[in-house]
Wavefront OBJ file of the C-alpha trace (Angstrom):
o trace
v -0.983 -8.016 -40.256
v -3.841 -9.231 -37.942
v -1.966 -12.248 -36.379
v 0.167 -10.104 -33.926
v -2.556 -8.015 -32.379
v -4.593 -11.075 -32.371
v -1.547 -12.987 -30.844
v -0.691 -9.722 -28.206
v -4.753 -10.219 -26.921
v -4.796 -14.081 -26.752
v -0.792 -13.454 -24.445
v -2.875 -10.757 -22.134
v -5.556 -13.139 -21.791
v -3.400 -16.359 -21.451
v -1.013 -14.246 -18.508
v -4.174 -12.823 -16.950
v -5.716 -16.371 -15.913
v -2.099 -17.759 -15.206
v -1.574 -14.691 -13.226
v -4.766 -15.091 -11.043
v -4.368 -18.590 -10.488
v -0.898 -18.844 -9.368
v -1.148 -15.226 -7.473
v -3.569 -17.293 -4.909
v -0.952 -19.921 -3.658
v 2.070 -17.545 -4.456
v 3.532 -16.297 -1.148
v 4.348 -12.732 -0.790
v 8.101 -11.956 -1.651
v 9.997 -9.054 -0.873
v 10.104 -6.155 -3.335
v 13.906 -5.556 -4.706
v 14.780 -1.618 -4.992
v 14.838 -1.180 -8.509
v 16.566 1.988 -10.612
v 13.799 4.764 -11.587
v 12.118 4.037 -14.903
v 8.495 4.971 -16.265
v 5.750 3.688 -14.663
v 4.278 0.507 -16.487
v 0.839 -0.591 -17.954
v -1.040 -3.329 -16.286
v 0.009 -6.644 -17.948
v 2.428 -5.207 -20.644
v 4.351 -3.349 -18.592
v 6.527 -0.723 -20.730
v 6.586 -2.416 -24.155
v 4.865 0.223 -25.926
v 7.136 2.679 -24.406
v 9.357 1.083 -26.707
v 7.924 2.072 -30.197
v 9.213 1.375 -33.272
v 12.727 2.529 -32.838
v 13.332 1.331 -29.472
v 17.128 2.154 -28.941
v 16.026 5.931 -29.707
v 13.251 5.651 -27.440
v 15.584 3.827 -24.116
v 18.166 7.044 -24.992
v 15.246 9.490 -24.581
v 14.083 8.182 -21.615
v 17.549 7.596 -19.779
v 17.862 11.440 -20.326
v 14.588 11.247 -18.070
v 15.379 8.289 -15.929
v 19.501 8.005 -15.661
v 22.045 5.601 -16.622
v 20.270 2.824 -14.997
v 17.095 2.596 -16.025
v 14.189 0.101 -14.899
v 11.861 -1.381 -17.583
v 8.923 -4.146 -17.078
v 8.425 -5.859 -20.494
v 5.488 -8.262 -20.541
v 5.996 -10.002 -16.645
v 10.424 -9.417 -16.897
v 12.119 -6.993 -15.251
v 14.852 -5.221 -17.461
v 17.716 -3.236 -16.242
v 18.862 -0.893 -18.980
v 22.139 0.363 -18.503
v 23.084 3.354 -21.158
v 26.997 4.045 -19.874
v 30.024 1.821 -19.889
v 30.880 3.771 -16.867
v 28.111 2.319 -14.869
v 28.378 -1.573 -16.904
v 31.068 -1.810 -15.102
v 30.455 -0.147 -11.663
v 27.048 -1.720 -11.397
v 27.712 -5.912 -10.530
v 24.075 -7.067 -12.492
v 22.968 -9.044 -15.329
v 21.911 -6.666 -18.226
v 21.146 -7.170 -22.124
v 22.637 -3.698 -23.937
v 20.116 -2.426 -26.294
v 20.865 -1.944 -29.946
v 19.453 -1.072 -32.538
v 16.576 -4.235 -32.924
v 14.339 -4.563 -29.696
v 16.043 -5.651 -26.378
v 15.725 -8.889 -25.398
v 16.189 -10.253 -21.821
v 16.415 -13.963 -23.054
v 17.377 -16.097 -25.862
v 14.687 -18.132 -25.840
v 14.577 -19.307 -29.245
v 18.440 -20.379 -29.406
v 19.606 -20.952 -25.737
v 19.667 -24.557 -25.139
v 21.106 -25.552 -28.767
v 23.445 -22.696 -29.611
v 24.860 -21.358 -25.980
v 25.021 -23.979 -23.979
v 28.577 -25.509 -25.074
v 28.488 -27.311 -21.409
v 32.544 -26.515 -21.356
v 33.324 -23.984 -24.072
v 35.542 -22.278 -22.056
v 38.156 -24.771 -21.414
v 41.387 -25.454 -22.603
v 41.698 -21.437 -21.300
v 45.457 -21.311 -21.463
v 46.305 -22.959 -24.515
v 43.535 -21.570 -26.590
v 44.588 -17.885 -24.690
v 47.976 -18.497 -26.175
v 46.774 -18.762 -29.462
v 44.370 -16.052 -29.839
v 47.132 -13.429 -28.818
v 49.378 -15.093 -31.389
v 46.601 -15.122 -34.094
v 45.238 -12.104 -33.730
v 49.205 -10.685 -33.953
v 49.986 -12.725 -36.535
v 46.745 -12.512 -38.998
v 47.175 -8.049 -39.471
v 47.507 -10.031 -43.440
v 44.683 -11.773 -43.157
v 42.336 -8.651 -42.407
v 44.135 -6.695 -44.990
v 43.442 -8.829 -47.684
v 39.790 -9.260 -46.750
v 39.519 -4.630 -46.481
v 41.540 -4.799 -49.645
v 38.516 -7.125 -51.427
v 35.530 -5.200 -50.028
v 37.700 -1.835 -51.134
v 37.898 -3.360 -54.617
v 34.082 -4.538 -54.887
v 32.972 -0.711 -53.580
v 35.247 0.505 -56.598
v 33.490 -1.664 -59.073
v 30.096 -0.805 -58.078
v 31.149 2.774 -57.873
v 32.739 2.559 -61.695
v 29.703 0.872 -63.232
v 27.048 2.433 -61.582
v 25.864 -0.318 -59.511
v 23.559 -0.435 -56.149
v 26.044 -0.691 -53.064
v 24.900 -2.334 -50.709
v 26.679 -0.764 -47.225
v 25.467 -3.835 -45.253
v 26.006 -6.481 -47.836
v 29.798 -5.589 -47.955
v 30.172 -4.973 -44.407
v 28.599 -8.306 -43.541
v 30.642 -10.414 -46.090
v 33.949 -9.031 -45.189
v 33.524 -9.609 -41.330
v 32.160 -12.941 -42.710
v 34.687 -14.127 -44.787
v 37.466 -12.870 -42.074
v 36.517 -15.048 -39.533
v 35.918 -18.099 -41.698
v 39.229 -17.625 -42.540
v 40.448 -17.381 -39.427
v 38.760 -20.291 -38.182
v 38.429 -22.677 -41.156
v 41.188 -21.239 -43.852
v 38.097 -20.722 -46.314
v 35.857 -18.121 -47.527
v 32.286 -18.230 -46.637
v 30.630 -15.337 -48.537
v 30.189 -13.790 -51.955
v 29.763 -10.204 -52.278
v 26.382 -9.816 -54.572
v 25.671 -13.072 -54.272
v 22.151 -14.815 -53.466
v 22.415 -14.786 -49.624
v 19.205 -17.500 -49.653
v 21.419 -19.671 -51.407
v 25.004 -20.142 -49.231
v 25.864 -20.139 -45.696
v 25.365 -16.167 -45.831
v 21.771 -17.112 -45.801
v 21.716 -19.334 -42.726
v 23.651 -16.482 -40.738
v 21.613 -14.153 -41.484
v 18.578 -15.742 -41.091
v 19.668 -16.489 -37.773
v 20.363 -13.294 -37.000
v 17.190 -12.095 -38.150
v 15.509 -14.594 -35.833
v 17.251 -13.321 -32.823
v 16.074 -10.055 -33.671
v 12.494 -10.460 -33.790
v 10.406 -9.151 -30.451
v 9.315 -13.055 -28.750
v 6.327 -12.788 -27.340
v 7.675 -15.772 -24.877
v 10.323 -13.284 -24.125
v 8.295 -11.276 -22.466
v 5.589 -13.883 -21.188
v 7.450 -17.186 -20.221
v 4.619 -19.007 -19.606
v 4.332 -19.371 -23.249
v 7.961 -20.887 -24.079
v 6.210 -24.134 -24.940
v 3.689 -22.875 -26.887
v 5.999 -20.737 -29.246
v 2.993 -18.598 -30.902
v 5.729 -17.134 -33.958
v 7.446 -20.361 -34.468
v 11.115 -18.674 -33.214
v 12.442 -21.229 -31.324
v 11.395 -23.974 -34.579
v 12.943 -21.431 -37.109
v 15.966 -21.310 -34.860
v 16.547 -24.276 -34.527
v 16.274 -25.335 -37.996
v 18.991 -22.630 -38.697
v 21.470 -23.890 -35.931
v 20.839 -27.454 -37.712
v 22.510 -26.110 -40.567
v 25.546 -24.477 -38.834
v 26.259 -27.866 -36.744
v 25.850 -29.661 -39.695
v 27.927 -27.220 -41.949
v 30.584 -27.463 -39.006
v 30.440 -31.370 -38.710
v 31.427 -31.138 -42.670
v 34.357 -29.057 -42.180
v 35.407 -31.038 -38.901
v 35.280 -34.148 -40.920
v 37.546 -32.884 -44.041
v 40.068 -31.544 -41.901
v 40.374 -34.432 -39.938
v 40.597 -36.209 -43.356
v 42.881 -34.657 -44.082
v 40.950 -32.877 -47.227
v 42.735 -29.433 -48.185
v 41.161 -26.100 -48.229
v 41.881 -22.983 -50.518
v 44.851 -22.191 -47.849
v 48.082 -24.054 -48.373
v 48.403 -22.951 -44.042
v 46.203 -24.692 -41.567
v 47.475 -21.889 -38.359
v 43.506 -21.554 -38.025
v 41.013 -22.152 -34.808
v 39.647 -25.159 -35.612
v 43.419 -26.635 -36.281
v 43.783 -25.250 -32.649
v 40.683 -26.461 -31.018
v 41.267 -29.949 -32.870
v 44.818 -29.938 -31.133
v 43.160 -29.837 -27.905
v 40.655 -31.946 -28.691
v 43.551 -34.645 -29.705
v 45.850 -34.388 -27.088
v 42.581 -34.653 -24.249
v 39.386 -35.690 -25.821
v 37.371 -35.040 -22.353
v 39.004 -31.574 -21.952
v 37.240 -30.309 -25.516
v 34.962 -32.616 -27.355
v 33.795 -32.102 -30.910
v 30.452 -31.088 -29.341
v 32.144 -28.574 -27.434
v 33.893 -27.568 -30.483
v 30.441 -27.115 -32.745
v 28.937 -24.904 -29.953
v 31.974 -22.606 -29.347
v 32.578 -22.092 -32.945
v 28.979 -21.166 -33.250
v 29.085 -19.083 -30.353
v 31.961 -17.135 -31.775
v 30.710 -17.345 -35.885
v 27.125 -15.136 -35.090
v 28.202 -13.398 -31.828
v 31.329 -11.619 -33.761
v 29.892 -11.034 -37.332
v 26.463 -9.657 -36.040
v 28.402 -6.820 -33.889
v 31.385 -5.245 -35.778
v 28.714 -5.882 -38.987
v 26.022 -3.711 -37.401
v 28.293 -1.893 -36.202
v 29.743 -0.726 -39.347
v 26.452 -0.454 -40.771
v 24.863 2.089 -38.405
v 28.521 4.118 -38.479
v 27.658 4.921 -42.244
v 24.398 5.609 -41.740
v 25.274 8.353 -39.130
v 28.163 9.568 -42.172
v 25.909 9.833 -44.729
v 22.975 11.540 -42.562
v 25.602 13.962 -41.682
v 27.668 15.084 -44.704
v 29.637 17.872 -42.757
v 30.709 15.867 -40.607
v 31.334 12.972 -43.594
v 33.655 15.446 -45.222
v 35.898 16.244 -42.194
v 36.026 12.652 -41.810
v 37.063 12.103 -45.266
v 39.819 15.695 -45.326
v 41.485 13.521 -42.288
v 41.379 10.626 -44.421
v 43.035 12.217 -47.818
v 45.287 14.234 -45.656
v 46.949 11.537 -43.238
v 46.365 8.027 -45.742
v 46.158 9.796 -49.178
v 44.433 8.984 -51.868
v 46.472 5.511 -52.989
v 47.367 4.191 -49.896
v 45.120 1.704 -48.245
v 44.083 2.122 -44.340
v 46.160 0.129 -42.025
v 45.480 -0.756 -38.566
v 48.817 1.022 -37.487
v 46.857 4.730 -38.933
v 43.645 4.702 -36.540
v 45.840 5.773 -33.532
v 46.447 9.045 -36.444
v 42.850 9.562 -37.012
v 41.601 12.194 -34.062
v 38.443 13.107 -35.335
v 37.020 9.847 -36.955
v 37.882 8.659 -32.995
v 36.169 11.031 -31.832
v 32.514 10.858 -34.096
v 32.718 7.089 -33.154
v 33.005 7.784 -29.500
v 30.172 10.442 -29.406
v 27.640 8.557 -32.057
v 28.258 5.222 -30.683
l 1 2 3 4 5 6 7 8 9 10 11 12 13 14 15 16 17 18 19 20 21 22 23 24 25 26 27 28 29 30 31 32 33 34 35 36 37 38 39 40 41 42 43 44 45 46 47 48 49 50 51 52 53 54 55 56 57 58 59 60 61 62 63 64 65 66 67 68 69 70 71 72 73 74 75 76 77 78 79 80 81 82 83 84 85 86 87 88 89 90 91 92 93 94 95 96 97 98 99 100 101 102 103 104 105 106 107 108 109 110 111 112 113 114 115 116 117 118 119 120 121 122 123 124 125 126 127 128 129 130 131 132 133 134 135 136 137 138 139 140 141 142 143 144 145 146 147 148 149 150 151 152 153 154 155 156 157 158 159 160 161 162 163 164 165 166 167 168 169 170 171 172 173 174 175 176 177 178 179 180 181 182 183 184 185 186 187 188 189 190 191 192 193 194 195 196 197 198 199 200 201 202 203 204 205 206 207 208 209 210 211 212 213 214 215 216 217 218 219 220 221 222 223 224 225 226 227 228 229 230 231 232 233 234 235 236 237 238 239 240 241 242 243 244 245 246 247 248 249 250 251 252 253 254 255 256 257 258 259 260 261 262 263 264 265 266 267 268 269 270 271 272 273 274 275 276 277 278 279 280 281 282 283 284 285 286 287 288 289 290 291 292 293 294 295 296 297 298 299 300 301 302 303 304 305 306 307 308 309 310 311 312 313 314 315 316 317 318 319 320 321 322 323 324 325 326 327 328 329 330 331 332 333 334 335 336 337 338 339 340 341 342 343 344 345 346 347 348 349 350 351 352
């Protein structure tokens, strides 16, 4: 408990000397116009402002401050932007900010897990596929609702714990390793320490943890909480989880799928016809880039939607009338039904 304040006073000090030192050569530069925002503390700027729930404390104050909002955290400048309407008006880098603190870099994970140097390529093959995938897999994500529906039934029968973000983190995990590799990555119930579920989430859980050389880059080197060591011992395990599967397939070792219509088949198709256009480096950073970016979201996502349900029962019970009255009580939820579903549409839009 004493090592952050401790570490917060030694990052003051530390920034104050850097920031006398180098303020002496430094010439003046011109000020940019900035959006309104609350006036910042010497040296820490507006990271208390923050508190302890900071995406309820950055609504509060865009109430105060508007839809673009200007923050100083530690020696960065943050643009918080609170509307889609003005994400996409407003041409500037921003970092949403959810429900952990905001961060305006990566700087635990950046140069190992985002910097695929041509991830991107291969654009119209790979957009061909995706489109076709994402048509054809409608199967795929049914099975995987259909397993988390049965393993909420079982808990509910015997009287077990359920854990909301447990199940909604398997599911989205186990869809997208099937997508991409044609296996299943996760357990529901199981020890998360123990499997890949562990490495994901402790990844995630390191790229939600407020950096102190975030906010003060001067001390990227010294990495005072050990982030950027933690992280990278977790992205050692993906690229070396991912090398595995890379070298079975190519192997030609099967999988728990007879069908190998997957991403990796599709990437490795690229890969084989033009090495240089995709490399298996490429490959390993895209796939990771993909793997925590689109389990983390929809997961959290699906997490904080319950929440809100179950804080609000009245609203819970419309939600569940619709439910019983358009899908019944047998029938399982298809993706065809949501366009059906008015007022669930409608609590998303205004709670999220």
């Amino acid at each position: 408990m004493d090592f952050i304040p401790f570490m917060f006073l030694l990052c003051i000090l530390l920034w104050t000397c850097f920031h006398v030192l180098t303020s002496i050569s430094r010439p003046r530069r011109k000020i940019a116009k900035l959006p309104p925002g609350p006036r910042p503390f010497p040296i820490i700027g507006n990271i208390l402002q923050l508190g302890q729930n900071p995406h309820q404390s950055l609504a509060k104050l865009s109430k105060i401050y508007g839809p673009l909002m200007h923050l100083k955290l530690g020696t960065i400048d943050t643009i918080v932007v609170s509307t889609p309407e003005h994400a996409f008006k407003n041409t500037i880098m921003f970092y949403p900010a959810g429900p952990t603190w905001p961060r305006p870099t990566f700087t635990a994970t950046t140069r190992r897990l985002w910097c695929g140097p041509r991830w991107a390529t291969g654009g119209v093959s790979f957009g061909k596929y995706a489109k076709t995938r994402l048509d054809g897999s409608q199967g795929l994500r049914r099975e995987k609702l259909k397993k988390a529906k049965d393993h909420v039934r079982e808990c509910c029968d015997s009287g077990r714990v359920l854990d909301i973000a447990d199940v909604a983190f398997t599911t989205l995990l186990n869809l997208i390793s099937a997508s991409f590799f044609s296996v299943d990555f996760g357990r529901f119930g199981s020890d998360s320490s123990q499997d890949f579920k562990g490495i994901v989430h402790g990844l995630l859980k390191v790229l939600g943890t407020p950096n102190l050389a975030d906010y003060f880059p001067f001390l990227k080197r010294v990495d005072p909480q050990g982030l950027k060591r933690k992280s990278e011992l977790y992205v050692g395990k993906l690229i070396r989880i991912f090398d595995d599967i890379i070298d079975q397939r190519l192997k030609g070792v099967s999988t728990d799928y007879e069908s190998r219509d997957d991403l990796l088949e599709a990437l490795l198709d690229i890969s084989r016809k033009n090495e240089s256009e995709l490399t298996r480096n490429d490959i390993i950073h895209l796939l990771m880039d993909l793997f925590v970016a689109g389990i983390d979201t929809t997961a959290t996502t699906v997490e904080w939607a319950m929440t809100e349900l179950i804080r609000n029962p009245k609203k819970m019970a419309k939600a569940r009338i619709e439910l019983q009255t358009i899908i019944g009580q047998t029938r399982q939820v298809e993706e065809s039904d949501i366009s059906k579903l008015p007022y669930l549409q409608i609590r998303i839009e205004r709670d999220f």
